[in-house]
C-alpha positions in Angstrom: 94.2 67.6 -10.6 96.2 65.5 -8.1 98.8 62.8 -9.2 99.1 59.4 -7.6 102.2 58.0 -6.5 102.6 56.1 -9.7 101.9 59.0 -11.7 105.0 61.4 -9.8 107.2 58.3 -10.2 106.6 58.3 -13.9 107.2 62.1 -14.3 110.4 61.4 -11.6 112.2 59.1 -14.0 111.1 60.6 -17.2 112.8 64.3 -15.8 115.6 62.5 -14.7 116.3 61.2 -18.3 115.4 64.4 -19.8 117.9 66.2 -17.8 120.8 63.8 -18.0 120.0 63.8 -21.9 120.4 67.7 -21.4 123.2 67.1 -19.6 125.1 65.4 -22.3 123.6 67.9 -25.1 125.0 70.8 -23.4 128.5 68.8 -22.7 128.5 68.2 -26.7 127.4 71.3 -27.7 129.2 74.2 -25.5 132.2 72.3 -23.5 133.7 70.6 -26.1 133.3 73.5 -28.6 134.9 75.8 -25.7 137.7 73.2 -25.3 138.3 72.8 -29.2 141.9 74.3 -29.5 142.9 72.4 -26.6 142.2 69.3 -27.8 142.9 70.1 -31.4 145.8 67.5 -31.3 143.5 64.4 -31.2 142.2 63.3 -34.5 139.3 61.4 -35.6 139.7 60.0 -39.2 143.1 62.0 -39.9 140.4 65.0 -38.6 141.1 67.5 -35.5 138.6 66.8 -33.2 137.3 70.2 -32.3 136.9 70.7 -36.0 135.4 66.6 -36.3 132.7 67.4 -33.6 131.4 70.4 -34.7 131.2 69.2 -38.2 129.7 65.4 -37.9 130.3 64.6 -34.4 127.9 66.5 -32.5 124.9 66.0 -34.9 125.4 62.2 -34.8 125.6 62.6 -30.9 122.2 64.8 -30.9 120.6 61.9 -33.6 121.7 59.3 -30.7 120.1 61.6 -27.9 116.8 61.7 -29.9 116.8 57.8 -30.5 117.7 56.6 -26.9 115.3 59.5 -25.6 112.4 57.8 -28.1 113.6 54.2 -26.9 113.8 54.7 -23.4 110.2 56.6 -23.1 108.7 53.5 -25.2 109.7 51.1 -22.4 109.0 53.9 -19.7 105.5 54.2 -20.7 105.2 50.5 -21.4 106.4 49.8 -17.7 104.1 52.2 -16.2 101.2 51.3 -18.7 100.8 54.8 -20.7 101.8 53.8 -23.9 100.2 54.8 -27.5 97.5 52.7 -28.8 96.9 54.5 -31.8 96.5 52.1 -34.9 97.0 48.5 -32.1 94.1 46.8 -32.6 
């Protein structure tokens, strides 16, 4: 099966957003964990931050990855005419 030009570009931009999102997981989940004694001396709340991120700070940041991954791809496949029909009548 061969992909039209419009077809690559959709699968271009949706990659890129799926690696920048992966980008920003990974930056949450291993470099600030690695980092978490050195930056122990900011707090969140009255909260260390190392100890803040790995206890309600990351999983907020992975719930915000999930809802701008879900919000961007709506108007992705919107703009490039792909989107889900189920139950539009």
């Amino acid at each position: 099966m061969q992909l039209d030009d419009r077809q690559r570009a959709y699968w271009r931009r949706n990659l890129r957003l799926t690696a920048w999102l992966l980008g920003v997981w990974f930056f949450v989940s291993f470099v600030i964990s690695y980092f978490a004694r050195e930056v122990e001396h900011l707090l969140v709340l009255d909260i260390p931050f190392g100890f803040y991120m790995g206890a309600q700070g990351a999983p907020l940041i992975y719930l915000l990855i999930v809802w701008w991954y879900a919000r961007r791809m709506d108007g992705l496949d919107h703009d490039y005419g792909v989107q889900d029909t189920d139950g539009e009548e």
